[in-house]
N, C-alpha and C positions, 0 to 999 in steps of 0.2 A: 614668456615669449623668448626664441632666441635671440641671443645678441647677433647683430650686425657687423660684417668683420670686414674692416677696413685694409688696403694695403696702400702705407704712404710710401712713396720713392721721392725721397728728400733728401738733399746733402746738408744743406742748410741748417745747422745745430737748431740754435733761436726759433727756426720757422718750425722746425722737424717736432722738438721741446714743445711748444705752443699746442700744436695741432695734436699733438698724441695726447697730451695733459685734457684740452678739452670736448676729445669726442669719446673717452675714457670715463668724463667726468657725468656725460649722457648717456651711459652703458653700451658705447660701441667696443668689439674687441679688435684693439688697432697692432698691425704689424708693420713696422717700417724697416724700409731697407735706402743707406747710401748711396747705392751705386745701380747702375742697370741691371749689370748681372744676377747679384745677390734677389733685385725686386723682380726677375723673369723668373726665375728658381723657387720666389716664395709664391708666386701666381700662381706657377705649374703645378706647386705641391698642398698648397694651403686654402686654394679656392676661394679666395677672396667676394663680396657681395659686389664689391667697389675698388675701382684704384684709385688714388691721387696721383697723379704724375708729373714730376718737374721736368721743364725742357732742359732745363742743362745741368748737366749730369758730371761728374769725374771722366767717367769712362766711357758714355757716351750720351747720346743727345735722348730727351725723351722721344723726339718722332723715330728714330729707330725704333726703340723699346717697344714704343705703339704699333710700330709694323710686325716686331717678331711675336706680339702677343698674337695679334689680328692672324698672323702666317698658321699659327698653330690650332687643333683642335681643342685641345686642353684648355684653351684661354681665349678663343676668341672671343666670346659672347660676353665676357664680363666688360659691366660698364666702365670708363674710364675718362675721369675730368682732368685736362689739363691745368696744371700751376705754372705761372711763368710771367715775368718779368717784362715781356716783349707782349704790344700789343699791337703791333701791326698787323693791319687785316689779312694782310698777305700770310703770315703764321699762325692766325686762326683759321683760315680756309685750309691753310696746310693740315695741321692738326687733323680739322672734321673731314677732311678728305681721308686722313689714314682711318677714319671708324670711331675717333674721340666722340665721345656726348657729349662734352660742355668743352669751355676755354675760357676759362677763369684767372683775369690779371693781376699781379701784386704787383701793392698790397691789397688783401681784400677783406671785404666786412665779415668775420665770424658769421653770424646769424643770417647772410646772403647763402656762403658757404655751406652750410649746415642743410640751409632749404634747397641748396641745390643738388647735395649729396640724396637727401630724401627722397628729391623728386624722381632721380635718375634713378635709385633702387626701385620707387614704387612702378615707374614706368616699364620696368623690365616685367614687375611679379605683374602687377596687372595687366598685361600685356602677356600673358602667359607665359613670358620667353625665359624667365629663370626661377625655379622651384623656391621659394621662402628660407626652407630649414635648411637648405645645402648649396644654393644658390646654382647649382648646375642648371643646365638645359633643361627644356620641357617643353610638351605642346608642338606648334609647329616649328620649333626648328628642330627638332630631331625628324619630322617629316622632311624637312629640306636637305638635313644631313645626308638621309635616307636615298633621298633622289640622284645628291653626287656622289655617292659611292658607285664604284664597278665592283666586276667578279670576282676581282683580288681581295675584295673585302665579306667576313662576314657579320652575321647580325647575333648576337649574344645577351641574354634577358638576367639578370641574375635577381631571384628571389630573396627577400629575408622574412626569414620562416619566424613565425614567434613575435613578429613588431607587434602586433595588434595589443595580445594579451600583456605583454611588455609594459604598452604603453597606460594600460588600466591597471597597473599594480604602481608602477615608480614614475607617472606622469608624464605628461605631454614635454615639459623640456628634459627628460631625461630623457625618453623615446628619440625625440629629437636630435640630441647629444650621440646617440646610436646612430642614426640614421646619415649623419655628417662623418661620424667616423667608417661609417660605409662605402660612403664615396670617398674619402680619404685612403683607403684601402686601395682601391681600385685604380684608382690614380697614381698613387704614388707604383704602384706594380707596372702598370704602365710608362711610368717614367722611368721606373730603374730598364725595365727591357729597351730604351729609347725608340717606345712608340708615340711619338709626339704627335702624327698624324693620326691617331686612335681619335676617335669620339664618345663620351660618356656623358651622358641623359638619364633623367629621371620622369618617374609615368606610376603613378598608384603605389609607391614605393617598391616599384621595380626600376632598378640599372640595366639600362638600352646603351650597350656596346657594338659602336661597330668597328670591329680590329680585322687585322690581314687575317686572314685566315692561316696563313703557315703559324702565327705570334697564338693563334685561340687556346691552344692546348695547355701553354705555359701560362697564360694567363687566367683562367679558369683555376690551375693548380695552387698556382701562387696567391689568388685571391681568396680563395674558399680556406686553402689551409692558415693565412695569417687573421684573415676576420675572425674565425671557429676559435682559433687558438686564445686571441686577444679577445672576446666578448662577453670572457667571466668579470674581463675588470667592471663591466657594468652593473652587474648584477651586487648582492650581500654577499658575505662570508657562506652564510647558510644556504641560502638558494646557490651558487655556486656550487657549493660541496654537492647537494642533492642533482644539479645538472639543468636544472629548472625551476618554475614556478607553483603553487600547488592553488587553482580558484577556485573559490566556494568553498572550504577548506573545511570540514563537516557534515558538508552538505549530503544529499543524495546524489545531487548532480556535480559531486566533487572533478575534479580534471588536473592533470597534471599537463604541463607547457615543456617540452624542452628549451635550454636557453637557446637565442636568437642566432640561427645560422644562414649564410649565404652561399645557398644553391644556382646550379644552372644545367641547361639542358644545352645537348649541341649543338654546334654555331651551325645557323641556316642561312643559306646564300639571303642576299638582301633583296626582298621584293620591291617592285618597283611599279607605280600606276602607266599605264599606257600613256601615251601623249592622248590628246584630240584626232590627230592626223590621225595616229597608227587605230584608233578605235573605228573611226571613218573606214577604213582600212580592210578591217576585217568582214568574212563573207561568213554569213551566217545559214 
């Protein structure tokens, strides 16, 4: 199964120490950052399942943090429980007003923590709203994505060609491992061109982009030529060298796999469902 990948924003040595040591120790893979800046930066780039997030902060306050996560596409949708010191009610409506899932005071019980971190992952995947192995979007809100974009935007699908047989030769968590470093791809291209207002979804193990349209060109290039390039690190020495995989390998029905590449076809404007009214509307 994949690991679950935490982002703590803690300044708190002791607290920061504690918490990394014991959801490390239950096979989560945890990233912590300091400061605000440093924990927007690893959100945008590292996709976190979950945030942890301290309100007070060095350099600035978590409800900021909370707004510029929520502001952006790349990050809005990840869950995110408050940590914090302060438990007036007044700062936990603030909090769940900015989009927080939980508000959690210190000090608090590990094993409350733990189940509350769980609950809020499981509520996202079964809830269809964030994909398991990559934790991106899925389901309906890439439909609602879908709905607020205009013409300046369009809709981009990128393939990975080869997962299947991929995943029946070196297993469900390496497939998996591939399949995060896909959307890692995507994203990070994304961010180096500062399209923070881009959206990236996942659907059948296809990547549902909806980018400016003027940005489609460069991003397509820059995506398919760093994944293709980097996707022999997955594979053996041997398969690598030969380009692929070989199944049934004697067989009659032998077949050869090219290794795992990500394609796409041209960006098509974003279709959109009529409203109710405008259906009413029309003369048949």
């Amino acid at each position: 199964m994949t690991k679950h990948r935490l982002l703590l924003i803690e300044d708190d040595f002791d607290v920061a120490e504690m918490l990394l040591m014991y959801f490390q120790s239950i096979e989560y893979e945890v990233l912590h950052a300091d400061t605000g800046k440093e924990g927007i930066e690893l959100a945008r780039t590292r996709f976190p399942h979950l945030i942890l997030l301290d309100v007070m902060l060095p350099d600035m306050n978590g409800y900021e943090i909370c707004y510029q996560l929520r502001k952006m596409s790349l990050t809005k949708y990840i869950p995110t429980l408050f940590l914090t010191q302060r438990d007036e009610r007044a700062d936990k409506v603030h909090g769940l007003e900015l989009g927080a899932d939980d508000y959690i005071t210190k000090p608090f019980d590990i094993d409350e923590l733990r189940l509350r971190v769980v609950g809020a992952i499981r509520r996202a995947t079964r809830e269809n709203l964030n994909e398991p192995r990559t934790s991106l979007p899925t389901g309906s809100l890439i439909d609602e994505e879908r709905q607020k974009r205009g013409s300046t935007y369009g809709e981009m699908v990128f393939k990975l060609h080869g997962f299947d047989a991929y995943s029946d030769v070196y297993s469900f968590m390496a497939a998996s491992e591939a399949l995060y470093h896909a959307g890692k791809t995507i994203r990070d291209v994304l961010s180096e061109i500062g399209h923070n207002d881009a959206f990236v979804g996942i659907t059948n193990n296809d990547f549902v982009l909806f980018v400016r349209t003027e940005d489609s060109a460069e991003v397509e290039k820059r995506v398919t030529e760093r994944y293709n390039m980097q996707v022999k690190t997955f594979y053996s020495y041997a398969d690598a060298n030969q380009g692929g995989i070989v199944l049934r390998k004697g067989e009659t029905d032998e077949k050869f796999v090219p290794m795992m590449s990500l394609t796409t076809g041209d960006p098509r404007p974003i279709a959109k469902e009529p409203s109710e009214a405008s259906r009413d509307s029309f003369e048949w």
